[in-house]
C-alpha positions in Angstrom: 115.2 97.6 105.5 111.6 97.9 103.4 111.1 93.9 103.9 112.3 94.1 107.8 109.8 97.3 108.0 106.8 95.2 106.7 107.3 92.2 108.2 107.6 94.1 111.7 104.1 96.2 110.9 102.3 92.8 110.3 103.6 90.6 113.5 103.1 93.3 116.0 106.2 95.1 116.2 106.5 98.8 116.5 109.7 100.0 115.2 111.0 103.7 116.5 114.5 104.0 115.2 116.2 102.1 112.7 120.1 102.8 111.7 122.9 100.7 109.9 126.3 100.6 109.7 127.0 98.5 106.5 130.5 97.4 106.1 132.1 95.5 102.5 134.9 94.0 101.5 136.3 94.6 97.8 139.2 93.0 96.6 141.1 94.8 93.4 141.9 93.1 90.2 145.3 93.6 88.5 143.9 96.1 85.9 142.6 98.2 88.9 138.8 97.6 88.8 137.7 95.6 91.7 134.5 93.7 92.8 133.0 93.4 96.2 133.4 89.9 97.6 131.3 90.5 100.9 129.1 92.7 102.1 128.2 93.3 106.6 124.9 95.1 107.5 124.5 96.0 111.0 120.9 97.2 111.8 120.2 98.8 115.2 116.8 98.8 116.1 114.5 100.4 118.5 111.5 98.9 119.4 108.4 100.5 121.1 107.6 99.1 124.8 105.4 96.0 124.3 107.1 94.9 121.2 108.3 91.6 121.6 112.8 91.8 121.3 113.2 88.4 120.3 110.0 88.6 117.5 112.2 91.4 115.9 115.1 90.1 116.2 114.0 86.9 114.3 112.6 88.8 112.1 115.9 90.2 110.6 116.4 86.5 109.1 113.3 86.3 107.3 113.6 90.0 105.5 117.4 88.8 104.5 115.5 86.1 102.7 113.4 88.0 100.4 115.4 91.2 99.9 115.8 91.8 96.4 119.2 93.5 96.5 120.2 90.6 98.7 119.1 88.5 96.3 120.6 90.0 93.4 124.0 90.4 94.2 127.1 87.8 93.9 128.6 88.0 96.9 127.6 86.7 100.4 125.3 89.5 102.6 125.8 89.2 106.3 123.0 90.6 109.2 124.3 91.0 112.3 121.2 93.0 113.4 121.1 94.2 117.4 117.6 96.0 119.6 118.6 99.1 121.1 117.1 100.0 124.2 114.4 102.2 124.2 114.8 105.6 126.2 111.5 106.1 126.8 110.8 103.4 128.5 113.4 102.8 131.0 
């Protein structure tokens, strides 16, 4: 979210609301312990009128790429991010 934040401030794109509903998959060992294999973020964003949709929907892919959890885990992260509509301005 930090790195989607940032990269939003510098091209332009006001962000209002931001929420997630992160899903995983973990698959348990014999012994009982148990190890995610797969991870789903789901950012819903809300954009100020005269944001550009598709600039911060794009943008999603280039935060994945330098997140540092993202980066640090062993398992594949998925973004399956989505603009909300913005209330105000309708």
């Amino acid at each position: 979210m930090l790195w989607y934040l940032h990269l939003c401030s510098v091209n332009g794109v006001v962000v209002l609301g931001y929420e997630d509903q992160a899903s995983g998959t973990m698959e348990e060992s014999g012994d009982g312990s148990g190890t995610f294999v797969q991870v789903e973020l789901n950012p819903a964003v809300t954009i100020a009128s005269g944001s550009d949709p598709a600039k911060a929907l794009a943008l999603h892919e280039e935060a994945h790429r330098n997140c540092f959890i993202a980066k640090s885990v062993n398992f594949p992260v998925r973004i399956v991010p989505r603009n909300v509509p913005n209330p105000i301005s309708e």
